[in-house]
C-alpha positions as CSV (number, residue, x, y, z in Angstrom):
1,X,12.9,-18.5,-8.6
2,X,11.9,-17.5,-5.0
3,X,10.8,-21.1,-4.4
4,X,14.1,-22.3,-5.2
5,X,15.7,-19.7,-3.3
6,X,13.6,-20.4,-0.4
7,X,14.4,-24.4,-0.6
8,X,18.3,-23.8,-1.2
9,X,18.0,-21.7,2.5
10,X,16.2,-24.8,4.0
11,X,19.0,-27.2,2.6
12,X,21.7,-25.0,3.6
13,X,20.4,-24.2,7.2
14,X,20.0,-28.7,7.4
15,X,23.1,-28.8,6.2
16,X,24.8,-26.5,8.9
17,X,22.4,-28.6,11.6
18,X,23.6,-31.7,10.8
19,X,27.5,-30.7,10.3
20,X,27.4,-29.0,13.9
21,X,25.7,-31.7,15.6
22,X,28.4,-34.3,14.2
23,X,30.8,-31.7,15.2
24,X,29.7,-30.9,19.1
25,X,27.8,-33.9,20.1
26,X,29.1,-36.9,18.4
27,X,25.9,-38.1,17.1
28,X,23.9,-39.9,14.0
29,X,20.9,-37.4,14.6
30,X,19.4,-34.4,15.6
31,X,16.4,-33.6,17.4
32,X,15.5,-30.1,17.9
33,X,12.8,-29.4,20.7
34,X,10.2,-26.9,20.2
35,X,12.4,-24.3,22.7
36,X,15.1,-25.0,20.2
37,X,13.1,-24.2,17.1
38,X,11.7,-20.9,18.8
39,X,15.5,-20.1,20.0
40,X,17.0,-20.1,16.2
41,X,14.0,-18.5,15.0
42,X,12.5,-14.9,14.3
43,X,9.2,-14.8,12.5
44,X,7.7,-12.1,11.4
45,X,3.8,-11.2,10.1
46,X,2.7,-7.5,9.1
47,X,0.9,-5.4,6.5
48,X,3.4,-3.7,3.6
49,X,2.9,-0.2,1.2
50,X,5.8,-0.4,-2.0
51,X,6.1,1.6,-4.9
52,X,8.4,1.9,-7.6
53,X,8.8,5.7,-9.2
54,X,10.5,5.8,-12.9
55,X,12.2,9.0,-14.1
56,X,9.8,11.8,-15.1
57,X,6.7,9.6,-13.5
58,X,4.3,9.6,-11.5
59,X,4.7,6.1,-8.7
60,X,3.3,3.0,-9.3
61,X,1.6,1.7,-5.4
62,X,1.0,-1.2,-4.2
63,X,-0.1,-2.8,-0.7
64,X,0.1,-6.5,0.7
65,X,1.0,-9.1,3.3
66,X,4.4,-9.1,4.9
67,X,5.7,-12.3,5.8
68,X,9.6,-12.7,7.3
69,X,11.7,-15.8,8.7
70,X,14.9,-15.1,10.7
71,X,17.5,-18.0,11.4
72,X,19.9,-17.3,13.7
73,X,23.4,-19.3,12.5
74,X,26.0,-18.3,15.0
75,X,24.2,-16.3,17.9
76,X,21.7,-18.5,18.8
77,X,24.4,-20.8,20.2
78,X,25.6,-17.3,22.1
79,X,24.8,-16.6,25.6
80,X,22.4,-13.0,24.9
81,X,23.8,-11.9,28.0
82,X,27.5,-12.1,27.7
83,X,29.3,-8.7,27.0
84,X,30.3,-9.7,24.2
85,X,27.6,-9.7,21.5
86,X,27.1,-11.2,18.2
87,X,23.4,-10.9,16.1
88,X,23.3,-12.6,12.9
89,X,20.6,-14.4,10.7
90,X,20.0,-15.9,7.4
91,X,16.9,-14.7,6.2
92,X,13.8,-14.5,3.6
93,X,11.1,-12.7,3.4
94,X,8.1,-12.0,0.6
95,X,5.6,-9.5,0.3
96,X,2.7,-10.3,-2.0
97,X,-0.2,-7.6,-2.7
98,X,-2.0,-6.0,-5.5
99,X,-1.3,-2.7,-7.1
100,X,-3.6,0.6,-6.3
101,X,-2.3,2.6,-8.9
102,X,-4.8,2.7,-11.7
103,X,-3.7,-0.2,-14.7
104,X,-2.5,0.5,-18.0
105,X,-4.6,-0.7,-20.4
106,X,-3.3,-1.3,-24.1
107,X,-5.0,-1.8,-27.1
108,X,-3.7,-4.3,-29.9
109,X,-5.1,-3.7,-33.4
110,X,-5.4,-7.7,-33.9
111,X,-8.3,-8.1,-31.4
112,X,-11.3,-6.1,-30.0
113,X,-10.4,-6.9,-26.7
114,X,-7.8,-4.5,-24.5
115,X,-5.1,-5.9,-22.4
116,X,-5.2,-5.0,-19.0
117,X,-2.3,-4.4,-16.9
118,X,-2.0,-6.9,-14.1
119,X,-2.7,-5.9,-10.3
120,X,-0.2,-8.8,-8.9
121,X,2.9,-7.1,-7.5
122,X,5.5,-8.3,-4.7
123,X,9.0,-7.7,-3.5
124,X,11.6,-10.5,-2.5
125,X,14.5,-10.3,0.1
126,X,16.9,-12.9,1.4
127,X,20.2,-13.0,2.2
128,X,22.7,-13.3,5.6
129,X,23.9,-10.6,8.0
130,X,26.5,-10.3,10.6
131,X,27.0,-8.0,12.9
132,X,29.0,-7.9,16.6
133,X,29.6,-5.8,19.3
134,X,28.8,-4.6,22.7
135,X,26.0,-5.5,25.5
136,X,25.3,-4.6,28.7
137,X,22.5,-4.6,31.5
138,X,21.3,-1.3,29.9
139,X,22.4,-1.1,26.4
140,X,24.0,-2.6,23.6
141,X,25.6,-1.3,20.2
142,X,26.7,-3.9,17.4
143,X,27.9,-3.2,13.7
144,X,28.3,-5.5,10.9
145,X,27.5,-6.0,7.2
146,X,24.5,-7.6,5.5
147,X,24.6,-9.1,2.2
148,X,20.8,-9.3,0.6
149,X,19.5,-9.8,-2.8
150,X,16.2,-8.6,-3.5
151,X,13.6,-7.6,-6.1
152,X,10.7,-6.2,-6.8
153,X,7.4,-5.3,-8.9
154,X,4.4,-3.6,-9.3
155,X,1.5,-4.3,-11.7
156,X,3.9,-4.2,-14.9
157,X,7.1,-2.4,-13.8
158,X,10.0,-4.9,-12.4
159,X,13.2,-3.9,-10.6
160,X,15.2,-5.5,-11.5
161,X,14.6,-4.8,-15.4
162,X,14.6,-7.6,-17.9
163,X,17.9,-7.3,-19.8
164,X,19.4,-7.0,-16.4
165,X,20.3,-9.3,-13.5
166,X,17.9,-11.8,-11.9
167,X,18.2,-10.1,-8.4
168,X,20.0,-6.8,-7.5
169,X,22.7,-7.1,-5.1
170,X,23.5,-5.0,-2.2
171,X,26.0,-4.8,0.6
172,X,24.9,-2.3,3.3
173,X,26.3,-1.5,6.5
174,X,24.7,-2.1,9.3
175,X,24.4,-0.2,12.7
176,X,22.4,-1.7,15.8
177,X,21.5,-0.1,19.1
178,X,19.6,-1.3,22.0
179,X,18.3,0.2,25.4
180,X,16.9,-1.4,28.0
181,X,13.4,0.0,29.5
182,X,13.2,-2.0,32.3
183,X,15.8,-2.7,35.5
184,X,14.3,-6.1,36.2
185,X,14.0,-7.9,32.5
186,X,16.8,-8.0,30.7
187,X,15.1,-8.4,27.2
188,X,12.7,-5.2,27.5
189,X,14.8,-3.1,24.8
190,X,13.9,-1.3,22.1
191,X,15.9,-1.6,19.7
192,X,16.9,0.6,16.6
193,X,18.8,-0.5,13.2
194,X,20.3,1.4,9.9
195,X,21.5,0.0,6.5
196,X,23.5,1.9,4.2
197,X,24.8,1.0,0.7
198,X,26.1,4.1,-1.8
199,X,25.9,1.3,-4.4
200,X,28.0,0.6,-7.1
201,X,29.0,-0.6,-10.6
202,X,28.1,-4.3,-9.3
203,X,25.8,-3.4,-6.3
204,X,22.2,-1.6,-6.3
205,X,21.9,1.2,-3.4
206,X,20.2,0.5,-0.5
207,X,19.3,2.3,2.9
208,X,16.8,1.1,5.7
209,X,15.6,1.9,9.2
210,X,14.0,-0.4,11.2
211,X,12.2,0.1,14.7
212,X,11.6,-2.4,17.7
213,X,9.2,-2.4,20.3
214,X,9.4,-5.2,23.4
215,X,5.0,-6.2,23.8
216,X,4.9,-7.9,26.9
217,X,7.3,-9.2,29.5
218,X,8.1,-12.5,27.8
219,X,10.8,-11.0,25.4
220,X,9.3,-12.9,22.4
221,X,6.8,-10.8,20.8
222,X,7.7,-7.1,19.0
223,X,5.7,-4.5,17.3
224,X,8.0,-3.8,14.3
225,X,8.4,-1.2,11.8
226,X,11.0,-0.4,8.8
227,X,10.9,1.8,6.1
228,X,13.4,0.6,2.8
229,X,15.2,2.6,0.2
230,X,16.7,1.9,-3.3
231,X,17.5,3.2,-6.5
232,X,18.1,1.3,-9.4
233,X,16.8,0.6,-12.8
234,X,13.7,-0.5,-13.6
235,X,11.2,-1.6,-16.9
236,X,8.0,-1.5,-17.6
237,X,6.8,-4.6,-19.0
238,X,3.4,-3.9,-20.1
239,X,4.5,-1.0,-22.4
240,X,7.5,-2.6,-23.1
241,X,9.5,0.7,-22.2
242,X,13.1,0.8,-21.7
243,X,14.4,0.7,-18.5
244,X,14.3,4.1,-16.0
245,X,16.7,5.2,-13.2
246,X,13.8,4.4,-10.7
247,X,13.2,4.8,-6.9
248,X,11.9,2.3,-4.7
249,X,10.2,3.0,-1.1
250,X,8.6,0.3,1.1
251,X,6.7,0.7,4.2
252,X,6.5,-2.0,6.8
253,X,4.4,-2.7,9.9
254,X,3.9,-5.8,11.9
255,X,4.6,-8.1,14.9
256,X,7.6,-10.0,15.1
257,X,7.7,-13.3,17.3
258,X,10.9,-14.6,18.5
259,X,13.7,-13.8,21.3
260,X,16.3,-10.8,21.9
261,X,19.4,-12.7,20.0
């Protein structure tokens, strides 16, 4: 399911290529330099903590690798510097680990060996935001919406659950401020962003801070961190419980590579 997902974003980013280049330049093909490539795109690598916490349980932990792929649509084609500012990106990203918490283990009467409780857990997040706004020398504040899909596991539990939908749904608000810490480079700002979703009959809550940090003078590489919020339902599939009004926290550090959009 998330390699399909992932491939559907390739097609659907080629697609857009190919249309605009037809559009704007008139021609059978398009090459994209490396520049060009590293303008459209925002990559990030970190480490990532997740857990998932039923009703009337204790969490469920699990740690892995964070990996991220931003691609700008509409503001990479945007002058960063004009007043008026626009930040948007398609994007995916996958975080892959094992779970700490200690495994269930269950016994079945037909054999002598116990089934064990597997240690693979992850959590899934694509989708597209768009946000506009306001930017200056100094500062710059943008709002906008985002609309993600995501999911998420550890060891046996899954959110979504299994007599629900494939992915949960959410359509967050987002706020985005930037401040500029030095007079002479335009693109040494830290930069701040919230997500909020209440959720919904057809949408899953969902609220998220996320922290930048300019390393460097070049304007391309970021320490990153974001901490992520949901609540939802949730099953565990090793017992074979039903599903639990559950909480979901996420923890995420790592460097981000890619230019101030």
């Amino acid at each position: 399911m998330i390699k399909i997902s992932h491939n559907l974003a390739k097609i659907s980013l080629t697609v857009f290529l190919l249309s605009f280049g037809h559009s704007l330049f008139a021609q059978e093909y398009i090459y994209l330099s490396k520049d060009g490539i590293r303008k459209l795109m925002r990559v990030n690598i970190g480490l990532a903590q997740w857990s998932i916490t039923q009703q009337d349980s204790s969490a469920r932990n699990a740690v892995g690798l964070h990996l991220s792929d931003e691609v700008k649509i509409i503001s990479g084609f945007i002058n960063k510097k004009s007043e008026f500012a626009v930040f948007d990106a398609f994007y995916f990203d996958l975080n892959m680990g094992v779970m700490t918490s200690q495994p269930n283990t269950y016994k079945n009467a037909l054999s002598t060996t116990p089934d064990n409780e597997s240690r693979f857990s992850f959590t899934a997040n694509f989708g597209y935001m768009l946000l506009g706004g306001y930017r200056n020398k100094q500062f710059g504040a943008l709002a906008g919406m985002d609309f993600r899909w995501r999911q998420a596991t550890v060891g046996g539990i899954d959110m979504p659950n299994l007599d629900g939908p494939l992915l949960y749904f959410s359509r967050p608000i987002v706020l985005r401020g930037e401040y500029c810490l030095s007079k002479d480079n335009f693109d040494q700002r830290g930069i701040v962003m919230f997500w909020y979703d209440g959720g919904s009959d057809s949408r899953a809550s969902f609220q998220s801070v996320r922290l930048e940090y300019p390393l460097g003078d070049s304007g391309r590489w970021w320490l990153v961190g974001q901490y992520i919020h949901q609540t939802a339902l949730s099953q565990d599939n090793f017992r074979v419980l039903n599903p639990y009004n559950s909480s979901f926290n996420q923890f995420i550090l790592g460097i981000r590579i890619g230019g101030l959009p």
